[in-house]
C-alpha positions as CSV (number, residue, x, y, z in Angstrom):
1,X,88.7,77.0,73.1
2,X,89.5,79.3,70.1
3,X,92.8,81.3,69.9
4,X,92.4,84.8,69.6
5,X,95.6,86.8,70.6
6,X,98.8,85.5,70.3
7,X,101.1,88.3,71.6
8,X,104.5,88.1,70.4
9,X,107.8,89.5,72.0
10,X,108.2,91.9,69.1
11,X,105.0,93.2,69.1
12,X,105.1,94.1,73.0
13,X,108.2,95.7,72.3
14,X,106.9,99.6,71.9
15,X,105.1,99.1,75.8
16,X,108.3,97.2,77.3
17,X,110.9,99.3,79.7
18,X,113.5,98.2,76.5
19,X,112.9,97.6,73.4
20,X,116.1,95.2,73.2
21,X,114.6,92.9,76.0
22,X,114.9,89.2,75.9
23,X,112.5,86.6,77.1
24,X,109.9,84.6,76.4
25,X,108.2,84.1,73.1
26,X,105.0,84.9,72.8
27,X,104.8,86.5,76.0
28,X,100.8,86.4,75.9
29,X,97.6,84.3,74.6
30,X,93.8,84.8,75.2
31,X,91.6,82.6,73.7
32,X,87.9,82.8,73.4
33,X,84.7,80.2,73.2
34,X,85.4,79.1,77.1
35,X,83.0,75.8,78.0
36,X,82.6,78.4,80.9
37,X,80.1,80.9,79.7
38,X,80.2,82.6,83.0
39,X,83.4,84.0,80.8
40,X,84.7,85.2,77.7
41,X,88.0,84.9,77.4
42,X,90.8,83.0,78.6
43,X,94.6,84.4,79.1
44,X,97.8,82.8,79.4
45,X,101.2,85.3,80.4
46,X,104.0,83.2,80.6
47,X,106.7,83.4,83.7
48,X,110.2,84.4,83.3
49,X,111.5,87.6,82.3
50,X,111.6,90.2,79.7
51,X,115.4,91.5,80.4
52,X,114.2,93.4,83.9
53,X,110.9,93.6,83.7
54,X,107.7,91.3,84.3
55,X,106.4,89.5,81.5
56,X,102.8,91.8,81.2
57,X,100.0,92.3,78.7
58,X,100.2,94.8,75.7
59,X,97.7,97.5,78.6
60,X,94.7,99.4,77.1
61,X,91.9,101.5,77.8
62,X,88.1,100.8,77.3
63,X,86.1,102.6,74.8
64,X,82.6,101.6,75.9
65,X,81.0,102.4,79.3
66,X,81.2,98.9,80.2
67,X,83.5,96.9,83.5
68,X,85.4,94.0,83.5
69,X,85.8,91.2,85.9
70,X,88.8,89.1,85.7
71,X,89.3,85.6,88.1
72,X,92.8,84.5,88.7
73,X,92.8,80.3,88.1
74,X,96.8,79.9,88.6
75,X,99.6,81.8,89.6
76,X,100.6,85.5,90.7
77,X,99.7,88.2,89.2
78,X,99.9,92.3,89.5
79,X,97.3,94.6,87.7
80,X,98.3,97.8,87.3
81,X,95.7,100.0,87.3
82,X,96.1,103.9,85.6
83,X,93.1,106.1,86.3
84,X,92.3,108.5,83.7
85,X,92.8,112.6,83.9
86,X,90.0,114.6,83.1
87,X,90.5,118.1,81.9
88,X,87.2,119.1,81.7
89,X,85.4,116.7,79.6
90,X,88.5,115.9,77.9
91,X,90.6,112.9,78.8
92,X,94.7,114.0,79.0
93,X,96.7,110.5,78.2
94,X,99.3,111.7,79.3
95,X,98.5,112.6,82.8
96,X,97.2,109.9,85.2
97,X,95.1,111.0,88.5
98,X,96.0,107.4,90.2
99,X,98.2,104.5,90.3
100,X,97.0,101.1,91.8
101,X,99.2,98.5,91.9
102,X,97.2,95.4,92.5
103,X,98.5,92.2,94.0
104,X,96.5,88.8,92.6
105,X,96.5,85.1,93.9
106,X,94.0,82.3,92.6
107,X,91.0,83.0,93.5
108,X,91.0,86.3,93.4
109,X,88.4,88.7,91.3
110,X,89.1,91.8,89.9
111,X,86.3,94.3,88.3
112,X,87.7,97.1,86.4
113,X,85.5,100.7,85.7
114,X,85.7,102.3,82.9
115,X,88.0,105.3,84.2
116,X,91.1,102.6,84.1
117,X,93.7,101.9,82.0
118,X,95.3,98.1,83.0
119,X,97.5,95.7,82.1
120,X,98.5,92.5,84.2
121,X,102.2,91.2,84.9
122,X,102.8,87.6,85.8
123,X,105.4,88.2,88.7
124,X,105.2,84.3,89.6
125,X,107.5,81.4,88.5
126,X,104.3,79.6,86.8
127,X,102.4,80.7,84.1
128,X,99.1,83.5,85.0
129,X,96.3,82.4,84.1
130,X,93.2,84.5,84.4
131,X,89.3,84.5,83.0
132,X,87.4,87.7,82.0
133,X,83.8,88.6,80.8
134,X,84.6,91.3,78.3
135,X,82.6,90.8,75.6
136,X,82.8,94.0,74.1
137,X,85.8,93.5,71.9
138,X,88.2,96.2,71.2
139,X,89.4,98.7,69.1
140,X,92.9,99.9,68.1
141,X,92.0,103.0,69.8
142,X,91.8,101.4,72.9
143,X,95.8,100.5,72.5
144,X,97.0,104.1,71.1
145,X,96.9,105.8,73.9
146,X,99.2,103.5,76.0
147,X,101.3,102.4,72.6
148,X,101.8,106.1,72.6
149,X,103.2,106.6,76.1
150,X,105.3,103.2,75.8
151,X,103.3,101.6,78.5
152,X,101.4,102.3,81.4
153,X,102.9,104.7,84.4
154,X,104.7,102.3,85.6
155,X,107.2,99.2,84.9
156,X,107.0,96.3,87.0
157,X,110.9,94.9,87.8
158,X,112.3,92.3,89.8
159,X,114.3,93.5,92.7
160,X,115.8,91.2,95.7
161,X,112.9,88.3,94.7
162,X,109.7,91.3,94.9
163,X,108.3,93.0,92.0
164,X,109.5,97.1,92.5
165,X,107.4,99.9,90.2
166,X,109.6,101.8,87.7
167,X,108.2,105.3,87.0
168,X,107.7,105.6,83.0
169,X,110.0,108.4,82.2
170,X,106.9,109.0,79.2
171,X,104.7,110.8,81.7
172,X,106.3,113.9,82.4
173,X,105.8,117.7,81.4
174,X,108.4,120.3,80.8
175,X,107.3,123.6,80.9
176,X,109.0,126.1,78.7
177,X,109.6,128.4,81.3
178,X,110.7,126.1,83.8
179,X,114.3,126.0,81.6
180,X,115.0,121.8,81.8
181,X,113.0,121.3,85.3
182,X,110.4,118.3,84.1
183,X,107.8,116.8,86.9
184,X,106.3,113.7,87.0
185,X,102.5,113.6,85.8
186,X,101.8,110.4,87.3
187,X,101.8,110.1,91.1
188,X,103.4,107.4,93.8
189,X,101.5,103.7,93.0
190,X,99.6,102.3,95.9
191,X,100.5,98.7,96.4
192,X,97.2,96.8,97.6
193,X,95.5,93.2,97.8
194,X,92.4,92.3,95.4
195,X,90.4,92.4,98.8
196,X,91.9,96.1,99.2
197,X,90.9,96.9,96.0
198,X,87.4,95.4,96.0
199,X,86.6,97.9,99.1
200,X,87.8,101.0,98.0
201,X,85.8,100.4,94.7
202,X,82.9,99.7,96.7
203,X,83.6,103.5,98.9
204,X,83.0,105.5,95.2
């Protein structure tokens, strides 16, 4: 195998609930040239914490009109899952239309449309460890959007032993003649199992 990405604390930082976290350094690696050719790449998150939150992946969009599968080998994951906001034929990052918050074991597959946004959180005591098939590379563009929002919609937390969602405070909208009154542009995450998941991408 080849290292690729070798995501550091520091550079997670502007996508993390705090930008003063603490944890585990680097947080992330994906490495390429699997003896697997059924896949591409390879990614490590390693467990602990990063002060509250979930250690996670940096979360990007796709530029290409092209899904993703991902298999869980080891340990437990969440994908959070941010679907897009059309406004006509114009995409509005800053306004999600859906939140799936989707629970992984090994074993499980995952395939991703093009509509999403994701990011994966290992919210086990071991390291996550997942394959992909996306062999379409990426683009800083693919980053800018959620770099710009500091994260995804949500923040994944540890409370009483369970992961809880934290609403990102960076999707909001505060209409001038509303005064101060603000409203969230992201709605309520749905909690689901891959299996869930699987089936309501099958419905569309």
């Amino acid at each position: 195998m080849k290292l690729n990405v070798q995501k550091t604390l520091e550079q997670l930082k502007p996508v993390l609930i705090s930008s003063k976290s603490k944890g585990p350094d680097p947080v992330y690696f994906v490495f390429q040239e699997l003896e697997d050719k059924k896949w591409a790449n390879i990614t490590i998150i390693q467990n602990g914490k990063l002060g509250t939150e979930y250690p996670k992946t940096y979360g990007h969009y796709h530029g290409t009109d092209v899904n993703e599968t991902y298999k869980v080998l080891a340990g437990e994951g969440v994908m959070q899952l941010n679907k897009k906001h059309m406004d006509g034929e114009n995409w509005d990052s800053s306004k999600v239309d859906a939140v799936y918050l989707v629970r992984a074991k090994e074993g499980d597959e995952i395939t991703i449309t093009p509509e999403y946004g994701h990011s994966w959180s290992n919210v086990g005591d071991l390291p996550f460890i997942t394959f992909d098939n996306w062999t379409s590379g990426h683009t800083p563009t693919d980053y800018e959007d959620v770099e710009k929002h500091h994260g995804l919609a949500y923040y994944l937390v540890e409370e009483k032993g369970q992961p809880k969602a934290i609403p990102n405070p960076n999707y909001q909208h505060c209409p001038k003649s509303s005064g101060h009154s603000c409203y969230a542009t992201a709605p309520e995450p749905i909690w689901m199992t891959a299996e869930e998941f699987a089936k309501l991408s099958d419905k569309r």
